[in-house]
N, C-alpha and C positions, 0 to 999 in steps of 0.2 A: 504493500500500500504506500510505505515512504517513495517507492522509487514511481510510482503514479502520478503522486501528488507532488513532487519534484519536477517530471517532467510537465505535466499541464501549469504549475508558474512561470518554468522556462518558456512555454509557448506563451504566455502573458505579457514575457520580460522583451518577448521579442516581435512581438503585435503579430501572432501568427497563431493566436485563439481563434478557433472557429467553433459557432454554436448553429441549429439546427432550426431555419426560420418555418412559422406556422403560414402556410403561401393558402389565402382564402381562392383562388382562380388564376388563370393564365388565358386569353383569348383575345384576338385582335391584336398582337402586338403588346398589348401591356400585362401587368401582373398586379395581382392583388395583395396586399401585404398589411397587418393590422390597417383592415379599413380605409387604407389608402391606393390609389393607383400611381400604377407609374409606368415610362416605356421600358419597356423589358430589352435592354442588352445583353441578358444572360445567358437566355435559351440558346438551344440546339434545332428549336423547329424554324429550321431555314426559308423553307418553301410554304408554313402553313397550312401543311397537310394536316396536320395533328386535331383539327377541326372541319378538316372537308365531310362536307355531309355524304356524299357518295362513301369516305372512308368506313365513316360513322356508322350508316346503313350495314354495309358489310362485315360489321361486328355485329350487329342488332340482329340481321339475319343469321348469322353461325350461333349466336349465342340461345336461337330458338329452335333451331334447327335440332343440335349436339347437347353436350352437356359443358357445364361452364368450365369444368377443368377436365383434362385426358386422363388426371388422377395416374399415372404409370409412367414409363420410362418407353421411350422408341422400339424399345426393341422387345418390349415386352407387349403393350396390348395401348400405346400412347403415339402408335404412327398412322394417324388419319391422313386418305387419299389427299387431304388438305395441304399435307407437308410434300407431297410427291407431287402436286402441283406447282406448290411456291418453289418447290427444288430446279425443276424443269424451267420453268419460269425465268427463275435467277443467273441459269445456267446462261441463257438464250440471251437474256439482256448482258450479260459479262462474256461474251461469247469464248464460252467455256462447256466443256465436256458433261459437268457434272456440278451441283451446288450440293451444300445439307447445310441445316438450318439447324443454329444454335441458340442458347437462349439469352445470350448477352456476348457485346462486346469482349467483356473480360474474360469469357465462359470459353471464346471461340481461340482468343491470343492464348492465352494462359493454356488450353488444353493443345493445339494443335502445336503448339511452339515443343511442349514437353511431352508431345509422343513423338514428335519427327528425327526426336535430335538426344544423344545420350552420350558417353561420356567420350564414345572417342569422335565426336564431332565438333565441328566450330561455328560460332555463329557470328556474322558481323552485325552490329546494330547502329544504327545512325545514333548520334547523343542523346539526340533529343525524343526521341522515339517516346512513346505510353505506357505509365508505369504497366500497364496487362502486359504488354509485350517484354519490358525487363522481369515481371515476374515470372513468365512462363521461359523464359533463357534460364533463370535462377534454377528456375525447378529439373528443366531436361538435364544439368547438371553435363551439359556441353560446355568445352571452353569458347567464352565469348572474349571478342574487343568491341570497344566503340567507337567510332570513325568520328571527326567532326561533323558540325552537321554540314551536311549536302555537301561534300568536304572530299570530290573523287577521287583526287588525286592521296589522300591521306587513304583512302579505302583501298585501292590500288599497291598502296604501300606496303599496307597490312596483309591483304591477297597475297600478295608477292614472299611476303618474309615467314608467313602463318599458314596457308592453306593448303601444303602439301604435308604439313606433321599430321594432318588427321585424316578421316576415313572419308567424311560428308562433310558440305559447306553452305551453311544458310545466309543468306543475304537479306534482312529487314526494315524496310523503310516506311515509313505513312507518305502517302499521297501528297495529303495535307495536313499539314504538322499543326496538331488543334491548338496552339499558345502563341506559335508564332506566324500560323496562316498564310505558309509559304509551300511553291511546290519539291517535291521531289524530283531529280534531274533522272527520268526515269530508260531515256533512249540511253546514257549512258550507260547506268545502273546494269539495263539488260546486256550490253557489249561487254561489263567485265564481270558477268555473271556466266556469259557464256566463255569467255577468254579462261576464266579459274573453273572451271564445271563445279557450280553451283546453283542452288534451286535459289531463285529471288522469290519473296514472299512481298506481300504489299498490305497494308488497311487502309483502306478506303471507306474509313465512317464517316468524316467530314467532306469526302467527294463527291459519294454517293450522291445522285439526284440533282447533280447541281453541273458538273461538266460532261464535256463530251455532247455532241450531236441527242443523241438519245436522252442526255443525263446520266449516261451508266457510269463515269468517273474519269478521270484523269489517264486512268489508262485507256479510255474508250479515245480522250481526246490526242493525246499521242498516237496511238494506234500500235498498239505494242498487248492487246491484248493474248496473242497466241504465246508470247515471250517471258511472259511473266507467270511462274509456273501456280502460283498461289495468292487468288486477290480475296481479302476477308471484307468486311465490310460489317453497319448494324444498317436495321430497320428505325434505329430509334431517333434519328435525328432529322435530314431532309427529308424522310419518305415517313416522319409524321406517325410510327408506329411503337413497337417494340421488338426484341428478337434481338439474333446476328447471321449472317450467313457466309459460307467459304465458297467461292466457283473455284474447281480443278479438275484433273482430269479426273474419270472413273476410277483407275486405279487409287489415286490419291484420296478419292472419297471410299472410297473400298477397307482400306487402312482406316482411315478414320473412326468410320464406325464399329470397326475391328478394334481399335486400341488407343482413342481418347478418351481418357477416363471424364472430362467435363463432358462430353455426351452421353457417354454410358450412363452414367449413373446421375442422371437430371430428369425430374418431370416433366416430360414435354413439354412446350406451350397452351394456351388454351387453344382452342379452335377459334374464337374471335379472335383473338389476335392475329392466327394466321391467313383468317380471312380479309383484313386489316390491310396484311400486307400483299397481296397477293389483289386487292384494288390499286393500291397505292404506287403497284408500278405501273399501272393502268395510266393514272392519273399523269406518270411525270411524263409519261409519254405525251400526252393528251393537252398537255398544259404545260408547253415551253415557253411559255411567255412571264411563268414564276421562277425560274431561274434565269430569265435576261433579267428581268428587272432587280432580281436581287444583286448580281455580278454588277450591275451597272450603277448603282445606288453604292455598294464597295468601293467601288472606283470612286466615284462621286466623294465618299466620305474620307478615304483614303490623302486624296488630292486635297483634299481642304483642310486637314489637318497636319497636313506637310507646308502647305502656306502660311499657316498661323505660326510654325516653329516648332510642334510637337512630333515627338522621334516615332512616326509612325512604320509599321513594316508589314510586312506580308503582301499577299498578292490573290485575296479571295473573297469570301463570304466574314472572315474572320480579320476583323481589323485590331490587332494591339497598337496601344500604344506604352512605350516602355517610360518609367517614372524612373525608376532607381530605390528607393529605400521604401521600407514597406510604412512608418507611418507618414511620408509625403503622399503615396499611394491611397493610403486608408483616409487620408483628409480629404483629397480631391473624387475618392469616391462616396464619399459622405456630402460634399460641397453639390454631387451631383446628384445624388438623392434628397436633397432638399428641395432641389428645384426641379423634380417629377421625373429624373431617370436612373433607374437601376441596374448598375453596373457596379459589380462587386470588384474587391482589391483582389489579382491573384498574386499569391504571395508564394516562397519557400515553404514545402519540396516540391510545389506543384511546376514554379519555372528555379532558374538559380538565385542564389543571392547576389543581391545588389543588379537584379534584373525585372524586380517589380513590377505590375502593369496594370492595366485597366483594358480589359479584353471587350472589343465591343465586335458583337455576335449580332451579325444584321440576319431580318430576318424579311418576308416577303409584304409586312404590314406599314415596315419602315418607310417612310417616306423623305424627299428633299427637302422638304418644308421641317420635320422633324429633324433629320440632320443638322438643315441650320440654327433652328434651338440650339440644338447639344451643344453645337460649335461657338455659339454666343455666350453659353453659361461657363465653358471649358477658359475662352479666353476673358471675360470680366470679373 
């Protein structure tokens, strides 16, 4: 208990207490918070899906259809034709061989990372990568390095001096790097993925729905999807849902369900949910006009907070701006929830120390007219 209560005043000492807010609603853009609104820059619902009523309906109908939970595990009596459809599905929009559907982001990293890879394999990991992804490195109990970020010639280095002491070679990047909303230089990545014979893996949760022609991701819009041996991805952010899903090849999905224990042994989804999602790609196909507009409104906001002075970066949906110290941080986003917008401090271990920021997460309700608010309370 001493060494509890030691560590929770250290996080006091160093403005890096985090408590668990009561959120009364979230819709249209803004969020509900004791009894107040405000524009919500926190979310993950990019495109707004997370309210489309075609979505909505499509829970409403599985949920009267089926029963509300599968109550079982896929492989026991929890695999409705529901899931062999979004599979198929997912496959065809990543155009890839095979999908399976997991039930979270961290369910998908964490378990595929630590069955593919053991102790006499290597894994290279961009820095800045998600903790799911360092924690499923941790576990397959592969020797890992971490490259700089998007840092090719440092990965190259390491390829070069590391990759032939072991058996297998994992190569893992995000798309889109969720803190600093920047891409992955991914035509590379695939050339010295193929130069070292290594499997490149990819997550594409903050892609998903938003690039590429289709919206299928970043690797849709390169065009590298045959190359990239392994793209993850969730439901839970542009495509407005829940879940996660991996497109690979058959074989790869073969294994999977063979010997990922975060599969194996997980209650399927419900059936609403996967009917959810299994609209919801419907939807981004059907309404590409919620990803221009959100890319375009990023730009927008992007550009204007690089004119004002502020050290803005990335290159997406996901605009940071970096502060530096976490209570300049915690004032200036308290300075902006007073005056109706919320956007929280991200602090240490989420980014580095002394790299502080104020993530602002545009979403498809954001408008210009809102942005130049923001921008007027940020600079007076």
């Amino acid at each position: 208990m001493e060494k509890l209560e030691r560590l929770l005043e250290e996080q006091i000492k160093l403005n890096r207490y985090r408590t668990l807010l009561s959120i009364q609603n979230q819709r249209d853009g803004f969020i509900y918070i004791e009894n107040k609104k405000y524009v919500d820059f926190s979310s993950n619902d990019y495109l707004g899906l997370s309210q489309h009523p075609a979505i909505k309906k499509a829970a409403v109908v599985a949920i009267k259809k089926f029963k509300n939970s599968t109550c079982s595990s896929r492989l026991l009596s929890g695999n409705l034709e529901l899931f062999n459809m979004l599979e198929e599905r997912m496959a065809n929009f990543k155009k890839k061989e095979a999908g399976l559907v997991f039930n979270s982001g961290y369910q998908a990293n964490v378990g595929i990372i630590s069955c593919l890879c053991s102790r006499d394999d290597v894994i290279f990991s961009d820095k800045l990568n998600h903790a799911s992804i360092i924690d499923g490195i941790i576990l397959s109990g592969a020797k890992f390095f971490r490259f700089r970020h998007n840092d090719i010639g440092h990965l190259e280095d390491l390829l070069k001096k590391e990759r032939y002491k072991f058996k297998n070679s994992l190569i893992i990047v995000e798309t889109i790097f969720s803190m600093d909303g920047d891409k992955a230089p991914l035509k590379q990545l695939v050339k010295l993925k193929e130069k070292y014979n290594s499997i490149l893996m990819v997550d594409e949760a903050h892609a998903t729905g938003i690039f590429g022609k289709n919206g299928s991701g970043v690797v849709e819009e390169e065009d590298v999807s045959e190359k990239v041996d392994i793209i993850m991805g969730t439901f839970s952010k542009a495509l407005g849902c829940f879940g996660a899903y991996v497109a690979c090849s058959k074989k790869f999905k073969e294994y999977f369900v063979n010997f990922c224990r975060s599969f194996i042994y997980s209650t399927a989804l419900p059936p609403s949910i996967i009917n959810s999602c299994l609209e919801s790609l419907v939807i981004v196909k059907k309404e590409p006009h919620r990803r221009k507009r959100l890319l375009e409104n990023a730009s927008y906001l992007h550009k204007k907070l690089k004119n004002t002075g502020f050290n803005a970066i990335g290159c997406s949906q996901i605009v940071p701006v970096i502060i530096g110290e976490e209570k300049e941080t915690i004032n200036l986003s308290i300075k902006l929830k007073e005056n109706g917008f919320w956007v929280p401090a991200i602090r240490p271990p989420t980014v580095l120390k002394g790299s502080c920021r104020l993530r602002f997460s545009l979403n498809y309700y954001h408008t210009k007219d809102i942005l130049d608010k923001l921008i007027d309370v940020l600079v007076n």
